[in-house]
DRENPA-3360 file (N, C-alpha, C; in nm, 2 decimals, always signed):
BEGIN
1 = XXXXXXXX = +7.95/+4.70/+5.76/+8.07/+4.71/+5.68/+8.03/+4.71/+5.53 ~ +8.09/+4.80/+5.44/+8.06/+4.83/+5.32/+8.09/+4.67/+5.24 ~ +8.00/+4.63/+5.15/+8.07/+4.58/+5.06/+8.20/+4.55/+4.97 ~ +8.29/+4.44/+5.01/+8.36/+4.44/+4.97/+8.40/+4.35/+4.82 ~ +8.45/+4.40/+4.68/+8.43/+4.35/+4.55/+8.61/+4.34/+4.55 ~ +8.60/+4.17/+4.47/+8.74/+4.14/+4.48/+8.80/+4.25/+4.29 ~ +8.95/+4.26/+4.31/+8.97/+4.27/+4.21/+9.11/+4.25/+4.14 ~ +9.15/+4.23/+4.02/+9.23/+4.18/+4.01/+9.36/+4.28/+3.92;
9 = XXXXXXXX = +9.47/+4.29/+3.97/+9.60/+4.39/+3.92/+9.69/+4.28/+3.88 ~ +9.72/+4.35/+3.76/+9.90/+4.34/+3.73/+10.00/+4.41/+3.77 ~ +10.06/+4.40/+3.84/+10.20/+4.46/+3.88/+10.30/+4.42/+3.80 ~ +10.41/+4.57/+3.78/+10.54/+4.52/+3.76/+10.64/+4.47/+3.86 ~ +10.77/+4.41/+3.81/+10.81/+4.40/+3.94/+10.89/+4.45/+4.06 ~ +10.88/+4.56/+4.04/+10.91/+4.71/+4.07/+10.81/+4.75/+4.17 ~ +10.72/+4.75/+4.14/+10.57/+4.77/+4.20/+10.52/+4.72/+4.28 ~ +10.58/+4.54/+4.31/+10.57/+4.41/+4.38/+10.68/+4.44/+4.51;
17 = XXXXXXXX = +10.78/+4.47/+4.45/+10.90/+4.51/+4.53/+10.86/+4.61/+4.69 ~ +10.81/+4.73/+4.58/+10.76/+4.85/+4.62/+10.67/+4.81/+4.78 ~ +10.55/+4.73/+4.71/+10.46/+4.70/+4.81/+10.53/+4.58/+4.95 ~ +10.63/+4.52/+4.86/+10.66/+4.44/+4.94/+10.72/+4.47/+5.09 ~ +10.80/+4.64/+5.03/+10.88/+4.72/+5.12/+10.79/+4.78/+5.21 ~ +10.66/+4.82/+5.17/+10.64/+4.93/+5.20/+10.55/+4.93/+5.34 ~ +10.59/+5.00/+5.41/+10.56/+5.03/+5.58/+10.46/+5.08/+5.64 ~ +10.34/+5.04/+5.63/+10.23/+5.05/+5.70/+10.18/+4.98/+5.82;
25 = XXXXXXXX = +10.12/+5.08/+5.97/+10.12/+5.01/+6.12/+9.96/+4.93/+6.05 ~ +9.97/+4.82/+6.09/+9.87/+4.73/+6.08/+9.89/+4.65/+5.98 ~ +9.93/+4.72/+5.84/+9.88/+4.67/+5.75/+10.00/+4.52/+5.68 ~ +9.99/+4.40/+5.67/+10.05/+4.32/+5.66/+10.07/+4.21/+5.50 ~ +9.93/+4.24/+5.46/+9.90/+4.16/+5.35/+9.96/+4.25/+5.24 ~ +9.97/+4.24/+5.10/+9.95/+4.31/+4.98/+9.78/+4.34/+4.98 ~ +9.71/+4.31/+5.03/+9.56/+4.38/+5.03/+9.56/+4.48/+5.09 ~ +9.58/+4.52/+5.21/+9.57/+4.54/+5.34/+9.69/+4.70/+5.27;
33 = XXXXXXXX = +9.77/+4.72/+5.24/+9.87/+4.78/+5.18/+9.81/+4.86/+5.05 ~ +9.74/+4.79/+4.97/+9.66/+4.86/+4.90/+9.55/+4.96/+4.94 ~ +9.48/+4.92/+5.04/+9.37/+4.98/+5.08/+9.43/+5.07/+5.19 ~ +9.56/+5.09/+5.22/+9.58/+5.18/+5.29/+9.62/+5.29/+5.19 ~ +9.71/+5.25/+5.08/+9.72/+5.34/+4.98/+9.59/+5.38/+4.94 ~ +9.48/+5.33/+4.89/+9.37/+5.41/+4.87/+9.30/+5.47/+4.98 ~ +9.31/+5.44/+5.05/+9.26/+5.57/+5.19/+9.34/+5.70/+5.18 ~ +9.47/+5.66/+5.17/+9.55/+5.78/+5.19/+9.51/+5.87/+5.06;
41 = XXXXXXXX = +9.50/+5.80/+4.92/+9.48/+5.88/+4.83/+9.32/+5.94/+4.83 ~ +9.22/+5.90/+4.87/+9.13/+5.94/+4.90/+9.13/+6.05/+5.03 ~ +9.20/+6.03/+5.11/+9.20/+6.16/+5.22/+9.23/+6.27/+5.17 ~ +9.38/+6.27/+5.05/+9.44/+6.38/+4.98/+9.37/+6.42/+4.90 ~ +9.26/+6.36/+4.85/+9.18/+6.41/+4.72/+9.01/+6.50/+4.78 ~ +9.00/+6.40/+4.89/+8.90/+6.50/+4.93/+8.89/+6.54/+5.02 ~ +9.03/+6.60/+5.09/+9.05/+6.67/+5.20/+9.09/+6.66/+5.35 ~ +9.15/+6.63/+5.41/+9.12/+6.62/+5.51/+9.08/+6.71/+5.64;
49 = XXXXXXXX = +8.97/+6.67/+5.72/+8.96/+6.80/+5.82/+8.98/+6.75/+5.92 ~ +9.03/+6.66/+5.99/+9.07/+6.61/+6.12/+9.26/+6.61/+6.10 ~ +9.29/+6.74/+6.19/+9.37/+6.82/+6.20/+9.50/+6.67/+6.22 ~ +9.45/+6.59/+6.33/+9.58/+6.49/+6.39/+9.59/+6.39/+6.26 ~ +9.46/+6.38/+6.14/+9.47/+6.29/+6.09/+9.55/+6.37/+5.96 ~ +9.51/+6.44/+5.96/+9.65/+6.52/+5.82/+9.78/+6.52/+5.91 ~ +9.82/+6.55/+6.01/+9.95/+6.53/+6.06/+10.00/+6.41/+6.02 ~ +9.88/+6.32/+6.06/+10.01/+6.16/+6.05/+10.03/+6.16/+5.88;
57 = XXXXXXXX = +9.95/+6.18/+5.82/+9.98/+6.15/+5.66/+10.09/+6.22/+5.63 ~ +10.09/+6.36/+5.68/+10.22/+6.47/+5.65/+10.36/+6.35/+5.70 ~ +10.33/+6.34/+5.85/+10.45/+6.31/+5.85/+10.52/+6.15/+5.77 ~ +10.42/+6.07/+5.72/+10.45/+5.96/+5.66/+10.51/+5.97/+5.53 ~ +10.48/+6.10/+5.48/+10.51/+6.14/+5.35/+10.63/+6.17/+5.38 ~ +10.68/+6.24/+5.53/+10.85/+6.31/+5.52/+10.93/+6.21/+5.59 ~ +10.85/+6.09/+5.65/+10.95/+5.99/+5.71/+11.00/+5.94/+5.63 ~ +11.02/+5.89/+5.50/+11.14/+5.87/+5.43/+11.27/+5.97/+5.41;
65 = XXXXXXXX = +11.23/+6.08/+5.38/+11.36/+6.13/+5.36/+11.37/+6.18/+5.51 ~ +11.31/+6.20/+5.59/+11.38/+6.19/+5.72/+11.45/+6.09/+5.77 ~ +11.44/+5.96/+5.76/+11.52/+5.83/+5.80/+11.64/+5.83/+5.72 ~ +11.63/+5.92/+5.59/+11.77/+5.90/+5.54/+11.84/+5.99/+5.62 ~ +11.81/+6.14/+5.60/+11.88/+6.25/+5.67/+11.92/+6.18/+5.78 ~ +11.87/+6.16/+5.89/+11.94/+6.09/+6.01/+12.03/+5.99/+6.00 ~ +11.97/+5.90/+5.91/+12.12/+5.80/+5.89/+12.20/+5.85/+5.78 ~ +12.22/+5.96/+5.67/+12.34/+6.05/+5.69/+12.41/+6.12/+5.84;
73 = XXXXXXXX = +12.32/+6.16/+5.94/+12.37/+6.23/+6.00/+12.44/+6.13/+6.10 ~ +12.45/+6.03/+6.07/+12.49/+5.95/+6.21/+12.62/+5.91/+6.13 ~ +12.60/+5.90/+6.03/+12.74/+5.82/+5.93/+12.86/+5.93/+5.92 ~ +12.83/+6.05/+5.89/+12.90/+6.17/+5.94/+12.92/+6.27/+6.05 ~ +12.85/+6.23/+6.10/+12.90/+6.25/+6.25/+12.83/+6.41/+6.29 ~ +12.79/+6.44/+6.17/+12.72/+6.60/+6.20/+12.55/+6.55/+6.18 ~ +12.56/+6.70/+6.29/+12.38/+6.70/+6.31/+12.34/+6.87/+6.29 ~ +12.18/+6.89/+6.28/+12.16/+6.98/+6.27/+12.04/+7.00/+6.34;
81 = XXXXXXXX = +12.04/+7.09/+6.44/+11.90/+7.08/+6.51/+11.81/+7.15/+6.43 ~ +11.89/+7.28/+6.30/+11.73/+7.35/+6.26/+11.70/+7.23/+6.16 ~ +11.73/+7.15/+6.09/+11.66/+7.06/+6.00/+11.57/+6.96/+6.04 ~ +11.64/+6.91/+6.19/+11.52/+6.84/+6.24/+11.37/+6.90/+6.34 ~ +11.47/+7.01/+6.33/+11.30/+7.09/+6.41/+11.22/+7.07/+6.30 ~ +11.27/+7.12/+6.20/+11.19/+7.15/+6.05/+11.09/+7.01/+6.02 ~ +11.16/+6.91/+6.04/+11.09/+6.78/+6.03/+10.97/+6.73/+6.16 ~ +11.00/+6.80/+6.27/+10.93/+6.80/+6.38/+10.81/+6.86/+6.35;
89 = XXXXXXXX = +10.83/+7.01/+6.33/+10.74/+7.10/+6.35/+10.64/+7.16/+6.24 ~ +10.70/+7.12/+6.11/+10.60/+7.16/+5.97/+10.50/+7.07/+5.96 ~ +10.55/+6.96/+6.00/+10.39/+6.94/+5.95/+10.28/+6.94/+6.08 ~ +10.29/+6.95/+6.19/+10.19/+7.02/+6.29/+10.17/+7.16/+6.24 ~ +10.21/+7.24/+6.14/+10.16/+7.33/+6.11/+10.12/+7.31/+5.97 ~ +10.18/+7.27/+5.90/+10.08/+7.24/+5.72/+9.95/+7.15/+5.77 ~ +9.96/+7.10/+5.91/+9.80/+7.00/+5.90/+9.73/+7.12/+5.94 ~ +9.79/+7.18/+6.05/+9.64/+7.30/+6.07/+9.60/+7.42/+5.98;
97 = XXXXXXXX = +9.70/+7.40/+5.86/+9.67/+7.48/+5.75/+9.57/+7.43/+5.68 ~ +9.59/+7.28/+5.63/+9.51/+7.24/+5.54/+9.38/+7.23/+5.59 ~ +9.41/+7.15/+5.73/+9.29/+7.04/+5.81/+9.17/+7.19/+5.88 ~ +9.24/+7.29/+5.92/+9.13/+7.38/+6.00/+9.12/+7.49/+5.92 ~ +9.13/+7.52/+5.82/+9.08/+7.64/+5.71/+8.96/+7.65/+5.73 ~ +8.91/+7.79/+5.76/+8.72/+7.78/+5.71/+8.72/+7.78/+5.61 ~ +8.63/+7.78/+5.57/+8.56/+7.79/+5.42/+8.42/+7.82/+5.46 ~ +8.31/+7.78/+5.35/+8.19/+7.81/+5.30/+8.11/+7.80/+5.47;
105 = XXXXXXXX = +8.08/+7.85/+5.52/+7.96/+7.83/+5.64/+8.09/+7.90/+5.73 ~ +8.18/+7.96/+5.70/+8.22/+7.98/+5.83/+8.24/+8.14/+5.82 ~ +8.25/+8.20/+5.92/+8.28/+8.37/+5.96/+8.38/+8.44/+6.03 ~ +8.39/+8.59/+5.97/+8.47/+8.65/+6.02/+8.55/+8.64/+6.10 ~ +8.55/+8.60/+6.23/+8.55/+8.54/+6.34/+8.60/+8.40/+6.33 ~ +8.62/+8.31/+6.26/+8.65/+8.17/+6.23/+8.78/+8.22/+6.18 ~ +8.79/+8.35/+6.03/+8.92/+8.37/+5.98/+9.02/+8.36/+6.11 ~ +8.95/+8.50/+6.21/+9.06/+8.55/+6.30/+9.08/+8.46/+6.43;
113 = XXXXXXXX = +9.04/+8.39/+6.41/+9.10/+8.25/+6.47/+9.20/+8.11/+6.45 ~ +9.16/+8.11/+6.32/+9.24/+8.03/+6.25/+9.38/+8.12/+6.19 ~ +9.39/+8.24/+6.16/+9.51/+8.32/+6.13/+9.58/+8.33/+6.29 ~ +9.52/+8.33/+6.40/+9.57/+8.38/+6.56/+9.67/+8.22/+6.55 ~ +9.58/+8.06/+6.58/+9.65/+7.97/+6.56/+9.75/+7.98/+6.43 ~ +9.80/+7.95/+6.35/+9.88/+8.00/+6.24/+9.98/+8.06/+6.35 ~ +9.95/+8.18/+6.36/+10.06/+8.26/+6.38/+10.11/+8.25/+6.52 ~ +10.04/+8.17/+6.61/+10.10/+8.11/+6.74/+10.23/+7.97/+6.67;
121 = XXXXXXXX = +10.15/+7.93/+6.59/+10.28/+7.79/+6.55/+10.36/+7.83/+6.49 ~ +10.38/+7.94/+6.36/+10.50/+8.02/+6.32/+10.57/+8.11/+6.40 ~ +10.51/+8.15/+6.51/+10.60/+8.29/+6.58/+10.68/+8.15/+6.73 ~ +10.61/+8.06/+6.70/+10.69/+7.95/+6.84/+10.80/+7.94/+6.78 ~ +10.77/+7.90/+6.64/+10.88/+7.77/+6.53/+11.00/+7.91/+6.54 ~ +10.96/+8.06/+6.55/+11.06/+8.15/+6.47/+11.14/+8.11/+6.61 ~ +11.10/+8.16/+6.70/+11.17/+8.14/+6.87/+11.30/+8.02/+6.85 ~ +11.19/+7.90/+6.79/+11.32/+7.77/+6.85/+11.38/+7.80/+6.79;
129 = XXXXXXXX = +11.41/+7.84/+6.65/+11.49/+7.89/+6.55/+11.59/+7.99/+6.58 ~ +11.54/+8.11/+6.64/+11.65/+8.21/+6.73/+11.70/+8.13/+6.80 ~ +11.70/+8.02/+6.86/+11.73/+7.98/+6.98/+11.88/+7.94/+6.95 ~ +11.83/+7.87/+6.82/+12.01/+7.80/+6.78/+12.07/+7.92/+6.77 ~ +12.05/+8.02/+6.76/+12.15/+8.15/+6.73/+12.25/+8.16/+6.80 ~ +12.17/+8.12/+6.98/+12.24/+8.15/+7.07/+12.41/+8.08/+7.10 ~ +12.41/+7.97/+7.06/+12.56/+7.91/+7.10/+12.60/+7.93/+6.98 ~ +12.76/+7.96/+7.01/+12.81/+7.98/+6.89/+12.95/+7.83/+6.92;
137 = XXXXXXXX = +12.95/+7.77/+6.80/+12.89/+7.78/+6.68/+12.72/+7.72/+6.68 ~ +12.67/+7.76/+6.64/+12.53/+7.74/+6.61/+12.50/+7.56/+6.57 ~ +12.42/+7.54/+6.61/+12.39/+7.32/+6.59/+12.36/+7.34/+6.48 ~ +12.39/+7.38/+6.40/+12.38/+7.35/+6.22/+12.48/+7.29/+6.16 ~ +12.47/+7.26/+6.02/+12.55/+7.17/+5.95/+12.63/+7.24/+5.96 ~ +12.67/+7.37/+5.86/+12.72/+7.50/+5.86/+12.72/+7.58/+6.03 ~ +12.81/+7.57/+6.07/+12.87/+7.66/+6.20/+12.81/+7.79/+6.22 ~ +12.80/+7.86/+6.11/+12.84/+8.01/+6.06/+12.65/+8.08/+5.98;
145 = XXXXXXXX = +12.60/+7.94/+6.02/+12.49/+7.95/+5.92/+12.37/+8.09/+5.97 ~ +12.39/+8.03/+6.12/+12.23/+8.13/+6.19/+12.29/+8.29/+6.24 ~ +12.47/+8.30/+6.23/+12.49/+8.43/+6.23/+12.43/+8.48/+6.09 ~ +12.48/+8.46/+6.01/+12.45/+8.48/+5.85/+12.32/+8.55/+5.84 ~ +12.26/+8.42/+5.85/+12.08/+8.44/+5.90/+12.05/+8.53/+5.98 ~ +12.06/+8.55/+6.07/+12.02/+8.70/+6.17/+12.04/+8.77/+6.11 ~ +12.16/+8.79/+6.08/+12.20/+8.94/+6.11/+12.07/+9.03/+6.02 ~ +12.07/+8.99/+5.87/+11.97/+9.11/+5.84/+11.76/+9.08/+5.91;
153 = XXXXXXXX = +11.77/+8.96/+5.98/+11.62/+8.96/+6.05/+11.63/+9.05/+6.19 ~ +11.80/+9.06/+6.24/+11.78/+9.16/+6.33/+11.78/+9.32/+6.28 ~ +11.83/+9.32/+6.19/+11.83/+9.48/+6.11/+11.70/+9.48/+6.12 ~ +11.57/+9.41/+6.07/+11.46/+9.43/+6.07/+11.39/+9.44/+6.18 ~ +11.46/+9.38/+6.26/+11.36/+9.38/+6.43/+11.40/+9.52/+6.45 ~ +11.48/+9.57/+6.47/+11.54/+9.70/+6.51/+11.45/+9.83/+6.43 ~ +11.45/+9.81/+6.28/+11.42/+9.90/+6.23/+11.20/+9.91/+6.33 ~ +11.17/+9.77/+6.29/+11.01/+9.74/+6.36/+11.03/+9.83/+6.47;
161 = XXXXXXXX = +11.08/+9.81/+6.58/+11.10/+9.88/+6.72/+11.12/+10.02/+6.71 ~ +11.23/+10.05/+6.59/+11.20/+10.20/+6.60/+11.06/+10.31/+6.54 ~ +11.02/+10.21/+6.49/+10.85/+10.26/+6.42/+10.77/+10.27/+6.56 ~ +10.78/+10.17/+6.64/+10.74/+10.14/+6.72/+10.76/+10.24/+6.86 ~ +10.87/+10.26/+6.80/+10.91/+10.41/+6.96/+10.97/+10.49/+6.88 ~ +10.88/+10.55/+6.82/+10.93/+10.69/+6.72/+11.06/+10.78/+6.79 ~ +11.04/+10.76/+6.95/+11.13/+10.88/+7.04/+11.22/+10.83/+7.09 ~ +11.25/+10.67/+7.07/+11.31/+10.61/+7.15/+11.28/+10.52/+7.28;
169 = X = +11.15/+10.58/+7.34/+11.08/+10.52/+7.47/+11.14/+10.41/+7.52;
% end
C-alpha cells in the first residue's frame, strides 16, 4: 500500500455541507469521500480504459439529475420512456466510446471493430426509440412527440430503399 501523507484543508461551509451530502458506496468518513473524489478526478484526467469502469463514473455523474427527473415524474404523474432509455443507455455507449478507442499501437482492423461495436449500440438505441412510435399516443411527455419525429426519418428510410432498389425489387 502506497504511502499515505496526512493533509490539511479549509473548507467553506458549503463545501462541508456538500461532502456531508455527498453519496459514495463505501465511502463513509470525510477522508474516504475525498479520496474517492480524487480517484474519480484522476480517472477523468487520465483516461479511463476499463469500459465497466467509465460506465459507473458516467452514470454517477447523471444519477443526480436522474433522481430528480424521476421524482418530477412521480409528482406529476407523467413519464417518459424515451428520457429514461436515454438515461439507461448513453452511457453504456459514451463508456465504449471513451473506454475502447484505439489509439497509438492499434490497427486497421481495431478501427473496424470498434466503429462495428458503436454502431451495434446506436442502431439498438435507434430500434427502442422506433419502438415508442408504435402506440399511439407515444410514452413521451409530449403525446404527439415520436409522430413529429418520424415522419421526416421515415422520408429518409424510403428515399435509402429506393437507392437501394433503383427498380423497385
Amino acid at each position: 500500500m502506497p504511502k499515505s501523507i496526512p493533509i490539511s484543508v479549509r473548507l467553506s461551509d458549503d463545501d462541508v455541507a456538500f461532502l456531508a451530502g455527498y453519496e459514495v458506496q463505501g465511502a463513509r468518513t470525510p477522508s474516504d469521500k475525498l479520496r474517492e473524489i480524487l480517484r474519480a478526478a484522476r480517472e477523468r484526467e487520465e483516461g479511463i480504459q476499463d469500459v465497466a469502469a467509465c460506465e459507473d463514473l458516467l452514470r454517477a455523474m447523471a444519477r443526480p439529475a436522474e433522481k430528480g427527473l424521476r421524482h418530477l415524474q412521480r409528482e406529476t404523474g407523467i413519464r417518459s420512456d424515451f428520457v429514461i432509455k436515454l438515461y439507461e443507455r448513453l452511457p453504456e455507449m459514451f463508456a465504449e466510446l471513451i473506454a475502447s478507442a484505439p489509439g497509438p499501437g492499434n490497427d486497421a482492423q481495431d478501427l473496424k471493430k470498434f466503429e462495428a461495436a458503436l454502431s451495434a449500440e446506436l442502431f439498438s438505441l435507434i430500434e427502442e426509440i422506433f419502438d415508442l412510435g408504435l402506440t399511439t399516443p407515444s410514452r413521451t411527455y409530449d403525446p404527439d412527440l415520436m409522430d413529429r419525429r418520424l415522419a421526416p426519418i421515415l422520408e429518409i428510410a424510403r428515399l435509402l430503399e429506393q437507392r437501394q432498389n433503383p427498380r423497385g425489387e
